[in-house]
C-alpha positions as CSV (number, residue, x, y, z in Angstrom):
1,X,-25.9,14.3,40.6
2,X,-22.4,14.0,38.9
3,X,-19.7,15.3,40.2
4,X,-17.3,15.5,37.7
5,X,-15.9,19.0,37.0
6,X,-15.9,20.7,33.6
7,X,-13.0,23.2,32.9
8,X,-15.0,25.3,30.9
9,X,-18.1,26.2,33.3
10,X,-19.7,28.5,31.4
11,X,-20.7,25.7,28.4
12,X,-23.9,24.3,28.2
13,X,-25.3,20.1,28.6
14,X,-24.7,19.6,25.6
15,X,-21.1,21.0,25.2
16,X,-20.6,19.4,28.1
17,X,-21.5,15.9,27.5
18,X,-19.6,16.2,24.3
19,X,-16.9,17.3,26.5
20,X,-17.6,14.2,29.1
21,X,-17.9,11.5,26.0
22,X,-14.7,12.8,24.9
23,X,-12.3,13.0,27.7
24,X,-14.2,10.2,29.8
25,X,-11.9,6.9,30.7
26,X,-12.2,4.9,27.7
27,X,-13.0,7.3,25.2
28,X,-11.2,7.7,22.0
29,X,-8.9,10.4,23.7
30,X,-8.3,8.5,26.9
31,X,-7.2,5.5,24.8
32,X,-4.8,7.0,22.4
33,X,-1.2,6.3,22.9
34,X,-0.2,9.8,24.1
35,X,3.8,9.1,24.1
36,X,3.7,7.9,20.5
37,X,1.8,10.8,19.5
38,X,3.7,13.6,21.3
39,X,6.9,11.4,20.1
40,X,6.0,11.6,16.6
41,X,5.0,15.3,16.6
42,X,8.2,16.2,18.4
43,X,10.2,14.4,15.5
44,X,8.1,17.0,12.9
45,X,8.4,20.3,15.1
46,X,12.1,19.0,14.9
47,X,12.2,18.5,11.4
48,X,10.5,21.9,10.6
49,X,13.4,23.6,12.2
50,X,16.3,21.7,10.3
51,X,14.1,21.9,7.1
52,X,14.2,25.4,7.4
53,X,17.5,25.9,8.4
54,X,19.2,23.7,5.5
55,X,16.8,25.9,2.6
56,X,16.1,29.0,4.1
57,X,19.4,30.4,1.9
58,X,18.9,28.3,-1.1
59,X,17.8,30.9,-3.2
60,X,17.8,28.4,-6.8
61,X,15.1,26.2,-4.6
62,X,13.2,28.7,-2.4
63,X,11.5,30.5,-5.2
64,X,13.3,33.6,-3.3
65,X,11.4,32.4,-0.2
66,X,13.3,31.8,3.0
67,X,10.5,30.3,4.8
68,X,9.0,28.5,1.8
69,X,10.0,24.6,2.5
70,X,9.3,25.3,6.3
71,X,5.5,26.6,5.4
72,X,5.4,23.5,2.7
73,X,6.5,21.3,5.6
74,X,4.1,22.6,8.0
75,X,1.3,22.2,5.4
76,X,2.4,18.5,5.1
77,X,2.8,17.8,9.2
78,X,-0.7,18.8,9.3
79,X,-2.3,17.1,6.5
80,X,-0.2,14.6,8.3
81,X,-2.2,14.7,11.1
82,X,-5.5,14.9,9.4
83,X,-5.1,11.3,7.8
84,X,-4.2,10.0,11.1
85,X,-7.2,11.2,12.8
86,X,-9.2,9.6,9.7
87,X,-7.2,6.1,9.8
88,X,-8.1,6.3,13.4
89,X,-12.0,7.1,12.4
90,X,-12.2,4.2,9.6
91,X,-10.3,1.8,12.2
92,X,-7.6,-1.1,11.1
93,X,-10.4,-3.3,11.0
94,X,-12.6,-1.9,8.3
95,X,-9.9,-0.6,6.2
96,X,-8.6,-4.4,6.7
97,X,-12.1,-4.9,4.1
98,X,-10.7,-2.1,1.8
99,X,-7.6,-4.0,1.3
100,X,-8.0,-5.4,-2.4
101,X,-8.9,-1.5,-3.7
102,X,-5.9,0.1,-1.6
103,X,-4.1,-2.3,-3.4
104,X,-5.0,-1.5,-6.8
105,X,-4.8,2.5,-6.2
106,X,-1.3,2.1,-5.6
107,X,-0.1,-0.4,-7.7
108,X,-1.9,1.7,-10.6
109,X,0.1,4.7,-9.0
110,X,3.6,3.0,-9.2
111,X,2.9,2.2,-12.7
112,X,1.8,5.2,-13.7
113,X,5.5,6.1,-12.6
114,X,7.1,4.5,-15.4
115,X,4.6,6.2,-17.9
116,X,5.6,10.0,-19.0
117,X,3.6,10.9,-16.3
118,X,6.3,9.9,-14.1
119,X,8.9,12.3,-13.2
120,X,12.8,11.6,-12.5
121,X,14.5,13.5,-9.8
122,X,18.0,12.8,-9.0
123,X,18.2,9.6,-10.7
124,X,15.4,8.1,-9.8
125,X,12.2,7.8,-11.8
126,X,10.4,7.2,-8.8
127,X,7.7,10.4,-8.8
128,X,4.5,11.6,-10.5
129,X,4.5,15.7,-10.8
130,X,1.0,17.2,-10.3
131,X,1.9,20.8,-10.6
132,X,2.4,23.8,-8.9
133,X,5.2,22.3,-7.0
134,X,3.8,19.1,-5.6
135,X,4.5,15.7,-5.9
136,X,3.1,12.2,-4.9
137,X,6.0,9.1,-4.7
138,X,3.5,6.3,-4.6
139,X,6.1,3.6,-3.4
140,X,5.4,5.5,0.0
141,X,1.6,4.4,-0.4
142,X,2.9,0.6,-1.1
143,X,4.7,0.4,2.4
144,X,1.4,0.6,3.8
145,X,-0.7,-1.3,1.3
146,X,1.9,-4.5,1.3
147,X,1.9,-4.4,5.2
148,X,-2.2,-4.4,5.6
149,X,-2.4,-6.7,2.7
150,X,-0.1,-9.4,3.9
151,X,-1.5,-8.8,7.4
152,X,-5.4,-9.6,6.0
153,X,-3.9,-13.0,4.0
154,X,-1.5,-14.8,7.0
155,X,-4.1,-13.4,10.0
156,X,-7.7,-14.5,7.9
157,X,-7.7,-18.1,9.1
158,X,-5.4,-17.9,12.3
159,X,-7.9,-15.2,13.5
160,X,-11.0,-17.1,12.4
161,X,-9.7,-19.9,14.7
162,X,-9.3,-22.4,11.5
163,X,-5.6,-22.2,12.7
164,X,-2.7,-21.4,15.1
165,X,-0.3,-20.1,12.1
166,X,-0.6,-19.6,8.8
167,X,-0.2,-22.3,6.5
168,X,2.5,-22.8,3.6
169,X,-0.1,-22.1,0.9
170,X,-1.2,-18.8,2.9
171,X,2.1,-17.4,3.1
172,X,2.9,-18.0,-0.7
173,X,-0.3,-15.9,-1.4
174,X,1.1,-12.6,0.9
175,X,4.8,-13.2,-0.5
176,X,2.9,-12.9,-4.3
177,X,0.7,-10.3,-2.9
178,X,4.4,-8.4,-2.3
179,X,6.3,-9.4,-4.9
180,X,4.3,-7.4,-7.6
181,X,4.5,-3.9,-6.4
182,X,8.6,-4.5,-5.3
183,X,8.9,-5.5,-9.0
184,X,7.4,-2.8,-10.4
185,X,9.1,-0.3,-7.7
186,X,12.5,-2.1,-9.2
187,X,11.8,-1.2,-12.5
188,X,12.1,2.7,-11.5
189,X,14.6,1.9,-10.2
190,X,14.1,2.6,-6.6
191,X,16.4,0.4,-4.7
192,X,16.0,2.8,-1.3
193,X,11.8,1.5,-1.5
194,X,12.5,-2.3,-2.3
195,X,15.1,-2.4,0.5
196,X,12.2,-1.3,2.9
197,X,9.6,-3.3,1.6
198,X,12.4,-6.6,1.5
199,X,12.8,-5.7,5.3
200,X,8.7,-5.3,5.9
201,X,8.1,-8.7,4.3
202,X,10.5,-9.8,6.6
203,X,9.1,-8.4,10.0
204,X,5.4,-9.6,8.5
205,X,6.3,-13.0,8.1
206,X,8.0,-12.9,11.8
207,X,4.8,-11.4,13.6
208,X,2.6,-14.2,11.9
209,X,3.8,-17.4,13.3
210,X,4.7,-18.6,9.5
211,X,7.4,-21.3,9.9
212,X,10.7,-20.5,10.4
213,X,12.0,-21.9,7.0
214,X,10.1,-19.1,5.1
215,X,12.7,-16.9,6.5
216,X,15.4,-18.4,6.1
217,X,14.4,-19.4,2.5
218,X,14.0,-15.7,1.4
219,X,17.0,-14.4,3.5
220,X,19.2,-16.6,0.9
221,X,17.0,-15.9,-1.9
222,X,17.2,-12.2,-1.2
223,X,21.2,-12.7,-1.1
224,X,21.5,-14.5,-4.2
225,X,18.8,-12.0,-5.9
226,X,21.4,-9.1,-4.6
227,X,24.4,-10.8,-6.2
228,X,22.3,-11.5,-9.5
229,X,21.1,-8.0,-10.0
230,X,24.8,-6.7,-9.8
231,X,26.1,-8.9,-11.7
232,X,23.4,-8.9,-14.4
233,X,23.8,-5.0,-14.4
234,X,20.5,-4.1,-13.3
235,X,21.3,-0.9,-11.2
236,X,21.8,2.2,-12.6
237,X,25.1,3.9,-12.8
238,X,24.6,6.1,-9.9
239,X,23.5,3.4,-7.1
240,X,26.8,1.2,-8.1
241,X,28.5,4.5,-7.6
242,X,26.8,4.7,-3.8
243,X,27.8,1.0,-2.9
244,X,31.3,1.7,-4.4
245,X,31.2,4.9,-2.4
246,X,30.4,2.6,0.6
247,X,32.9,0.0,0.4
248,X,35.8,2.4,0.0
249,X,34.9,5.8,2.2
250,X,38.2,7.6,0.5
251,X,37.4,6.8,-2.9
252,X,37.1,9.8,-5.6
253,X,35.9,12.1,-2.4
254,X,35.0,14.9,-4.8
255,X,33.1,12.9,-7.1
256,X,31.1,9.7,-6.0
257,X,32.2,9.6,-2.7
258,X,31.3,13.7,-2.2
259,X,28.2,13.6,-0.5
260,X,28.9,11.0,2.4
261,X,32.1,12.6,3.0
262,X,30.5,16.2,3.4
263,X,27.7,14.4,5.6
264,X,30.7,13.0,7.5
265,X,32.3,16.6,8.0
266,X,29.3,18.1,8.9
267,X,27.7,15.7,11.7
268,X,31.7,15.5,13.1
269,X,32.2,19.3,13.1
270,X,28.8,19.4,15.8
271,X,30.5,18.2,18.4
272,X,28.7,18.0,21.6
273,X,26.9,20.5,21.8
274,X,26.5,21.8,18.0
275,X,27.4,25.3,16.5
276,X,23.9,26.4,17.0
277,X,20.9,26.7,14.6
278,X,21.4,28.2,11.6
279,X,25.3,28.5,12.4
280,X,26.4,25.4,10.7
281,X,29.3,26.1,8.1
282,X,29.0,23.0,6.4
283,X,24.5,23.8,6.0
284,X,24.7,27.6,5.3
285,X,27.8,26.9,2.7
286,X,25.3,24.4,0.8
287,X,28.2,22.0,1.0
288,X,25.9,18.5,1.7
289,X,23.4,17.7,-1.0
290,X,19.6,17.1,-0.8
291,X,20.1,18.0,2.9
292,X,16.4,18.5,3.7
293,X,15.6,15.2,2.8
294,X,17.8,12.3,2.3
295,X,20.4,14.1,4.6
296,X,18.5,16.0,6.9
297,X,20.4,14.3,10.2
298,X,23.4,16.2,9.0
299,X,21.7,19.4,10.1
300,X,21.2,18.0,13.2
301,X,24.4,16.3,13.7
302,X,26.2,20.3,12.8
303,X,23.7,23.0,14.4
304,X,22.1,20.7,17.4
305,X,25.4,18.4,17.9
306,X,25.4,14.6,19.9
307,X,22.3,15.7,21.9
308,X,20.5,17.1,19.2
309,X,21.3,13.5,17.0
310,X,20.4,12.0,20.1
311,X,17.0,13.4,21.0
312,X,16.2,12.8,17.5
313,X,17.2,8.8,18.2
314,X,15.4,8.9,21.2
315,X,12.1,10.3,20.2
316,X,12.1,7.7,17.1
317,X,13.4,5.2,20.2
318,X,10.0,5.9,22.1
319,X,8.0,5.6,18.7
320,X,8.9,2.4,18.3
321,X,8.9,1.6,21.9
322,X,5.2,2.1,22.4
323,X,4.6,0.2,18.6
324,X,6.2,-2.7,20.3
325,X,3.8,-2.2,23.4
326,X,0.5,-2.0,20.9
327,X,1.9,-5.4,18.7
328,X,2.4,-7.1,22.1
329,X,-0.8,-6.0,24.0
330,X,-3.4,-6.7,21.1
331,X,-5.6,-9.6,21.0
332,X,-6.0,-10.3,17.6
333,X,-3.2,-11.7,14.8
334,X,-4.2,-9.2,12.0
335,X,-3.4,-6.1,14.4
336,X,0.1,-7.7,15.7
337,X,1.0,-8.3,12.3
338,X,-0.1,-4.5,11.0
339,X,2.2,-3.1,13.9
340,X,5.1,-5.3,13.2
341,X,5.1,-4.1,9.8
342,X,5.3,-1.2,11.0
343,X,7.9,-1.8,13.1
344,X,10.0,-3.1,10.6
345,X,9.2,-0.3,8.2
346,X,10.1,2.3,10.7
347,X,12.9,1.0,12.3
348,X,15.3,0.3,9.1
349,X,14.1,3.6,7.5
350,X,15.7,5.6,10.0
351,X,18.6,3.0,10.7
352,X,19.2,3.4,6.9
353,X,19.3,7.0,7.1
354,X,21.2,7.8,9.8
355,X,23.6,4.9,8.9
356,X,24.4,6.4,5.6
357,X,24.9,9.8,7.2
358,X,27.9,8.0,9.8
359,X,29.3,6.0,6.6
360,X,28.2,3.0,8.1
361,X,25.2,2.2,5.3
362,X,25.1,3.1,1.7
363,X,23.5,5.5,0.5
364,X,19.7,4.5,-0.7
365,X,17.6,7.9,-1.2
366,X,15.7,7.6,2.1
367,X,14.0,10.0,4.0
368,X,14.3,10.3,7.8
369,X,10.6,9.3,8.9
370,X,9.0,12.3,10.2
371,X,11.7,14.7,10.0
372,X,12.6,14.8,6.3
373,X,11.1,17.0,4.1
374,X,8.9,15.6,1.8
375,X,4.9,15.0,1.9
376,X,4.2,11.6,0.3
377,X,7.0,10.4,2.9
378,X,4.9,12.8,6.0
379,X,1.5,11.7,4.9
380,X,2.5,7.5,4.7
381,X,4.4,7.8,8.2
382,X,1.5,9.8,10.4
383,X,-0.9,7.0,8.5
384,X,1.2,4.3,9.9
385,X,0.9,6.6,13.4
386,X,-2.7,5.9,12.8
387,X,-2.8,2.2,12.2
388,X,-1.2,2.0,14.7
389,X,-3.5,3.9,17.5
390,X,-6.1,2.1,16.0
391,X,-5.1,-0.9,16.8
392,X,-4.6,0.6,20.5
393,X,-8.0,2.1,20.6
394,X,-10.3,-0.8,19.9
395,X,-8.1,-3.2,21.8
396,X,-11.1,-4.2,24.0
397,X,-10.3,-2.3,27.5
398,X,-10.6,-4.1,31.0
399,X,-13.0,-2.7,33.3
């Protein structure tokens, strides 16, 4: 007879089998990486709060609503969660089989951008408007499509055992597998996106084994391309204004350089400890821009102060920790190369973000992942969450 206990006695067999097959060792449950997950959902609980506390008095955004972007943000954490637990369900592996029409879906998406279905919103004709408030930025969908794409190209032979690394023709095909969605995300222009994906392709070709010459090939390509696109004028008027900004911290600080010197006043003024939630001067005055998304840390920095930026770096610190844990432990190429994307993707975001709050990055239109309002941005990071624990769950376990 068994003798394992059920904490809810009065439930039937069959509850309690269902119970058992769920919370038995080596179940789905048992298998998921718990710190990541409880990581991840601290960084949105987290969010929530600053979300509400930067537009709970922006009456010209609120729809008179105080609570409005923190209900929206809620919806979005959740729906959140609901695509992770079905990336989980499908599995890395079979979605690895979808790849080709994931690909399509969201290249169609991005070029539906630059069709007047495609909405602009501070400069950047990066969104498609679907009404009653809502939004979709599909270059958020191409971070995930580019990382499982080039992961099913450079991991097909390796993990067929044709091959210890991919071959020179292989990697070719994922670097042209990329280069067609950054092109058409340049054409926005979204230089924030591009910069992410650059980095991704980076982190992808790293994971795979491919020789070290592809690197350092597209590291000087990617310099020269930089120094071509400014000097061909490519960028708009407002990102040479944000890299001008960059370079010179005291230039025009009420015009071009307004918004990371107001980020700078507000995370400094936090001190230690923070003025509090809700209390910050520089947040309730409306004095920092777009401060629910692209400058969200600023909230923090203010109201919560060093430890409140800290706990923020340290929960994203233990995301990434465990990712590193999942690329490491798995036992198959494709799933390393998937997490490293990740990785990548992950850890520059947020770098990028919090750098351009400290002055220390330019400015590029980021969201902080997980804590920035936005859903597109919510929905593609809890996916990557997903990837990722699937990878973790059918990682074959030892008995």
């Amino acid at each position: 007879m068994s003798t394992h206990s059920y904490p809810l006695g009065r439930y039937g067999p069959q509850q309690r089998s269902a119970w058992h097959r769920l919370t038995a060792r080596g179940s789905v449950a048992w298998r998921l990486d718990w710190p990541m997950l409880l990581a991840a959902s601290a960084l949105s609980a987290i969010g929530g709060l600053l979300v509400w506390s930067a537009t709970r008095n922006r009456t010209e955004i609120n729809q008179g609503d105080p609570q409005y972007f923190l209900l929206r943000h809620i919806l979005f954490f959740a729906i959140g969660l609901a695509l992770m637990g079905g990336t989980i369900w499908l599995g890395h592996r079979r979605l690895r089989g979808a790849v080709p029409v994931l690909y399509g879906v969201s290249v169609l998406l991005a070029l539906l951008v630059l069709t007047p279905l495609g909405a602009t919103i501070n400069g950047q004709r990066a969104w498609i408007q679907l009404g009653a408030g809502f939004s979709i930025q599909p270059a958020e969908f191409i971070k995930i499509t580019v990382i499982l794409g080039m992961a099913m190209l450079l991991a097909a032979r390796v993990d067929a055992g044709d091959r210890d690394y991919p071959d020179h023709r292989t990697v070719m095909q994922g670097l042209g597998m990329a280069a067609g969605p950054i092109a058409v995300i340049m054409l926005m222009p979204d230089l924030g996106s591009v910069m992410v994906l650059v980095v991704i392709v980076l982190g992808v070709l790293l994971a795979s084994g491919a020789s070290n010459r592809w690197i350092v090939g597209l590291v000087t390509a990617g310099a020269g391309g930089a120094v071509a696109v400014w000097m061909l004028g490519v960028l708009d008027e407002y990102q040479i204004n944000r890299f001008a900004a960059f370079a010179n911290p005291a230039l025009d600080p009420a015009g071009v350089g307004y918004n990371t010197n107001q980020a700078r006043i507000a995370i400094g003024s936090g001190g230690l400890g923070g003025k509090g939630l809700f209390e910050g001067t520089q947040t309730t005055g409306q004095f920092v821009p777009e401060q629910q998304t692209d400058f969200i840390f600023t909230v923090a920095g203010e109201e919560l102060g060093f430890v409140g930026g800290g706990l923020i770096i340290a929960l994203m610190g233990v995301v990434l920790w465990r990712a590193c844990r999942i690329a490491r432990e798995t036992t198959e190429l494709y799933g390393t190369i998937v997490a490293a994307g990740v990785i990548a993707w992950l850890a520059f975001q947020t770098f990028e973000n919090i750098g351009m709050t400290l002055g220390i990055m330019p400015v590029a239109g980021l969201p902080l992942p997980f804590v920035s309002y936005g859903g597109t941005s919510m929905f593609a990071v809890w996916i990557a969450v997903g990837l990722l624990q699937s990878i973790k769950v059918q990682r074959p376990v030892s008995a």
